[in-house]
C-alpha positions, 0 to 999 in steps of 0.5 A, a space after each residue: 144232514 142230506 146234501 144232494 149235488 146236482 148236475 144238469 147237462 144241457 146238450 143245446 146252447 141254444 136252451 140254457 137260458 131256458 134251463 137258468 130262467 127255471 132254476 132261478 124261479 126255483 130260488 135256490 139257497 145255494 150257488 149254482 155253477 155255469 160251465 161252458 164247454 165246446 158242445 154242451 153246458 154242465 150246470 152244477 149247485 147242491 141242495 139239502 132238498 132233491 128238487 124233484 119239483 124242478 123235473 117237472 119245470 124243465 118239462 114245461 118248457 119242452 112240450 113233447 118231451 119226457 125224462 126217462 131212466 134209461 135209454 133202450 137204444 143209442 138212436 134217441 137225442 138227449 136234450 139234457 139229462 139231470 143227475 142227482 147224488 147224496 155227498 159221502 158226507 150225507 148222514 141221517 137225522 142220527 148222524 149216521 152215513 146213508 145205508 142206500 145213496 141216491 145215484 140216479 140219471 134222467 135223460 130228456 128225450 123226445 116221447 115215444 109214440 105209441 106203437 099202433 095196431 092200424 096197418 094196411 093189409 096191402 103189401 108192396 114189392 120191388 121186382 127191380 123196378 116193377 112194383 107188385 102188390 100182395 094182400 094179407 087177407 084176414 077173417 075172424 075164426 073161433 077156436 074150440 077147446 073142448 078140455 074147457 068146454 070153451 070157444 075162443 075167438 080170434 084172428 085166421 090167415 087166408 091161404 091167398 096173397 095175391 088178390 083183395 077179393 078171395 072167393 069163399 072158397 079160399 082155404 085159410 091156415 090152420 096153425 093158429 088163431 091169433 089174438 089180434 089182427 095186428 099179429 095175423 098181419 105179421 105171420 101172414 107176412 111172413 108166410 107170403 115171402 115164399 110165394 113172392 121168392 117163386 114169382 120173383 122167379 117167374 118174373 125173371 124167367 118172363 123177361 129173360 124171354 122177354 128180352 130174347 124176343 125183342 133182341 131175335 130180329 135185332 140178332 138175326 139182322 146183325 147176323 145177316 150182316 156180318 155173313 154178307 160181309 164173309 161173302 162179300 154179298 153187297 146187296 146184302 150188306 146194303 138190305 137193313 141199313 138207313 139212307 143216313 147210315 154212317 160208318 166209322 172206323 176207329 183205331 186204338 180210339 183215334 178216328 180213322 175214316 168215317 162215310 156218311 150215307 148208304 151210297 157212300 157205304 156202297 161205294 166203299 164196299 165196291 172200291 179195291 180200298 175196302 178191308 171190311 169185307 172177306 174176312 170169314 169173321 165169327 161173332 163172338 158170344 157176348 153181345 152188348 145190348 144198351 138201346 139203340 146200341 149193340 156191340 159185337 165182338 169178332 174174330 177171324 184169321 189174317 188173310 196171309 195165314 191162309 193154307 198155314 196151320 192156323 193157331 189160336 194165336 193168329 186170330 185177330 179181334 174186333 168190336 163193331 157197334 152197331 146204332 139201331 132203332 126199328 130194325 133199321 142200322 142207322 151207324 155201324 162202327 168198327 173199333 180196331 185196337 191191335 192190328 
């Protein structure tokens, strides 16, 4: 006799009394377990019968769903799976032990959809933050092979990314014909990545320049600034700067003085008090563009280490940022840390 056991994991809570209203329209002769467990029920009963019909059941009540015998990879959710086995102590009609035992497993999974040859030919890339789009451009082509004395058609490549309309003189690749327009895509995919890694190129290369050419006025104000400070030059100083302009001295962080407007600046600068100016400060390579800001960083000797041999030790250093919209300088704070 054949006895086969049984086993339905039901992996939602939610669906077991979905999966108990099928087996009890099944009308089963033998007694079926209900185990609970923390994240899944295990419904186990043996039947002299496979109940193959019961599969068919189960999928009735979740539409979009089929049972599979293996699963390709890990990313599909099992909604319950149904495992039958013939007992050891199965035999034949002649009494004798199974030569091949059933052991198999179905998964509920959802279907997969089929995979489709429809795709837009337009390719977009992120060039940081500036969207391109490149074009997979494909005609029909024929292939002749004389060895049968046959043409084959197919699929060509056009030697043209960049636009949608190539002129009919656009050259097309020559390596091969390809049988749907679905593979020409991928390979002309593949085959348009070099010309996206030289204009990405480019494109850094134009805003590097880009860039050099909006900071040129801002640099050379700065500049400017910074040799009239040397130079004690007031008019100078006073040249780029806003009517509202404030300036700020902090120390280690702590705010230390601050003047707000131009003739107030003036005033400063013109006072025995000041100690911003005559300094023969250098500015340092590394400038901090973040718009409106800029940060500089300077470097200069202490006034009593004139006429001494002056070591790298000596030097003193400075940060100074400046506010500027419109090459106007509408703030300019000096950050003084070690003095």
């Amino acid at each position: 006799m054949v006895i086969t056991e049984i086993t339905i994991l039901v992996n939602r809570k939610l669906d077991l009394e979905l999966v108990k209203e099928k087996i009890i329209e099944a009308n089963l002769r033998f007694p079926v377990y209900l185990l609970d467990f923390n994240d899944h029920y295990q419904i186990d009963f043996e039947s002299d019968y496979e109940e193959w019909e019961l599969n068919q059941a189960l999928l009735d009540i979740f539409p979009g769903y089929e049972f599979v015998s293996g699963l390709r990879n890990g990313r599909k959710e099992i909604r319950l799976e149904i495992s039958r086995k013939h007992s050891p102590f199965s035999t034949d009609n002649w009494g004798r032990p199974l030569e091949s035992p059933m052991n198999e497993t179905k998964y509920l999974v959802k279907k997969s959809k089929k995979e489709s040859n429809e795709f837009s030919p337009v390719v977009k890339v992120l060039f940081e933050a500036d969207e391109v789009d490149y074009h997979v451009n494909i005609i029909p082509g024929i292939a002749r092979e004389p060895e049968r004395n046959t043409e084959r058609k197919g699929f060509l490549i056009l030697d043209e990314f960049r636009t949608n309309e190539p002129n009919e003189e656009t050259a097309f690749f020559k390596d091969k014909l390809y049988d749907k327009p679905i593979d020409a895509f991928h390979a002309g995919y593949w085959k348009m990545q070099e010309l996206v890694s030289e204009d990405f190129k480019q494109y850094q290369e134009d805003k590097k320049k880009e860039i050099r050419r909006q900071q040129r006025i801002p640099r050379k104000i700065i500049r400017a600034f910074i040799k009239a400070a040397n130079e004690r030059d007031v008019e100078g100083l006073m040249a780029n700067l806003d009517e509202t302009v404030t300036f700020t001295k902090l120390r280690s962080f702590r705010l230390e003085s601050e003047l707000k407007g131009k003739e107030s600046f003036k005033e400063y600068l013109e006072s025995p008090d000041e100690d911003f100016c005559g300094k023969e400060m250098k500015i340092r390579s590394s400038w901090s563009f973040k718009e409106p800001m800029i940060e500089i960083g300077v470097k200069y000797y202490p006034k009593e280490t004139e006429g001494k041999d002056r070591t790298p030790g000596m030097l003193k250093f400075r940060q100074i940022t400046f506010k500027m919209v419109e090459n106007r300088i509408y703030s300019i704070t000096e950050h003084i840390r070690f003095d």
